[in-house]
C-alpha positions in Angstrom: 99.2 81.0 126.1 98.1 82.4 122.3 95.6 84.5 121.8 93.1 82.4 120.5 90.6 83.7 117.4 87.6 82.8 119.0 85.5 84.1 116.1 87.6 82.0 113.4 87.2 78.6 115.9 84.1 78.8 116.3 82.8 79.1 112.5 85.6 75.9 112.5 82.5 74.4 114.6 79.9 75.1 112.6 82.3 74.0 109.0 82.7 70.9 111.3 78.9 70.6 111.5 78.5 71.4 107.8 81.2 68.9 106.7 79.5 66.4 108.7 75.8 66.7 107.3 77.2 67.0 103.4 79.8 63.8 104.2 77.4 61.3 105.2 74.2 62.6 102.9 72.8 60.5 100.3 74.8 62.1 97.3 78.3 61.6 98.9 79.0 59.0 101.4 76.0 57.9 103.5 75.4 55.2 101.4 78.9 53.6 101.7 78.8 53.9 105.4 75.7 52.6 106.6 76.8 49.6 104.3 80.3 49.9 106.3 78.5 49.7 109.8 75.8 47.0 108.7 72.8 49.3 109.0 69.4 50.8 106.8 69.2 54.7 107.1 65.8 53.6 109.1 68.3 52.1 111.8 68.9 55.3 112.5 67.4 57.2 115.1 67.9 61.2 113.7 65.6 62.3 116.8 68.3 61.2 119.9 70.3 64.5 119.9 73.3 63.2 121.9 75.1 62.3 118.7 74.8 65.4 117.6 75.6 67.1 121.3 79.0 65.1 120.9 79.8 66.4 117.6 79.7 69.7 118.7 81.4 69.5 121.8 83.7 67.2 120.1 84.4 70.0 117.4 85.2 72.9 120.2 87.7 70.7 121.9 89.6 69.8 118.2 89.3 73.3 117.1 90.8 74.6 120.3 93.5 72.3 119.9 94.7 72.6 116.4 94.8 76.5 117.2 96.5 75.9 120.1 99.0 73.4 117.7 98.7 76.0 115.0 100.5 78.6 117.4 103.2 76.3 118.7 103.9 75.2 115.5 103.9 78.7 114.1 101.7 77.8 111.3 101.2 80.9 109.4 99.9 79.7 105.8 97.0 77.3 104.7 99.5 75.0 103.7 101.3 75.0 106.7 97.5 74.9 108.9 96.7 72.2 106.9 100.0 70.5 107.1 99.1 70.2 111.2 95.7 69.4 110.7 96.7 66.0 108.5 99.6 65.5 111.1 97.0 65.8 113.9 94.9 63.6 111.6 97.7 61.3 111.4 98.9 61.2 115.2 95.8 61.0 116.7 92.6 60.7 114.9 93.2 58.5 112.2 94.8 55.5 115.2 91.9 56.1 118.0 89.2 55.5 115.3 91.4 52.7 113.3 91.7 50.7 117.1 88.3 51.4 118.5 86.5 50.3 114.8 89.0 47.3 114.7 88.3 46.0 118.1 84.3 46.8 117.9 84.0 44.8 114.9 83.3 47.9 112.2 84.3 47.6 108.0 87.3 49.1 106.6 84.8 50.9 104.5 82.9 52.4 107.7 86.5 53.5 108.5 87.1 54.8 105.7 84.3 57.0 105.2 85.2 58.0 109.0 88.7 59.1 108.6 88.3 60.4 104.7 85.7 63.1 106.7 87.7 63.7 109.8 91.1 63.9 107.3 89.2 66.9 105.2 87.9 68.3 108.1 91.8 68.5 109.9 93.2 69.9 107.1 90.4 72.3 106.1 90.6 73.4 109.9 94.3 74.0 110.3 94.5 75.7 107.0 91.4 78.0 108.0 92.6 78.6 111.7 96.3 79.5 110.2 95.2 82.3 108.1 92.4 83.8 109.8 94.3 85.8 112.0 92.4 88.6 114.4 
């Protein structure tokens, strides 16, 4: 079992939470992907915290993981962290939201904002979690 950098996975979580909020604000992408998922920015309910509960809890689990992948895969530099983070992106994140968006009916655009965000966030992660050692 490695020694996990709890410090370093955690601010992963909150960078998660960062990446999140500047990705789909006005300036950047929010635009694009309420077009993608058919939807007005006053569709959106920004009271309900569940969505945001999810993130979060989401983000521990995929931090925990990628340092757990990091270790195994004896990722040391940001290139190699980041390297894990796009393969993780690529074996597993990029596919789950490419069948459930597919089979639910959402844009290629909605999944493309979607992945783009989780893609940066993987690599930014693993690159983060490889250096920052204890």
């Amino acid at each position: 079992m490695p020694q996990f950098n709890h410090k370093a996975i955690w601010a992963m979580v909150v960078l998660q939470q960062v990446l999140g909020f500047v990705w789909y604000s006005p300036p950047l992408f929010m635009n694009l992907w309420l077009e993608g998922i058919g939807k007005k920015q006053s569709d959106l309910n920004q009271s309900d915290p569940v969505p945001f509960i999810v993130a979060i809890l989401g983000a521990i689990a995929f931090c925990y993981v990628l340092a757990w992948v990091n270790d195994k895969a004896k990722a040391e530099s940001a290139k190699d962290g980041a390297l894990v983070g796009g393969l993780m992106w690529l074996g597993f994140l990029a596919p789950a939201l490419a069948v459930h968006y597919k089979f639910i009916g959402l844009s290629w655009l909605a999944l493309g904002v979607d992945a783009g965000k989780e893609l940066v966030g993987a690599a930014l992660t693993g690159a983060i979690l490889a250096v920052w050692k204890k």
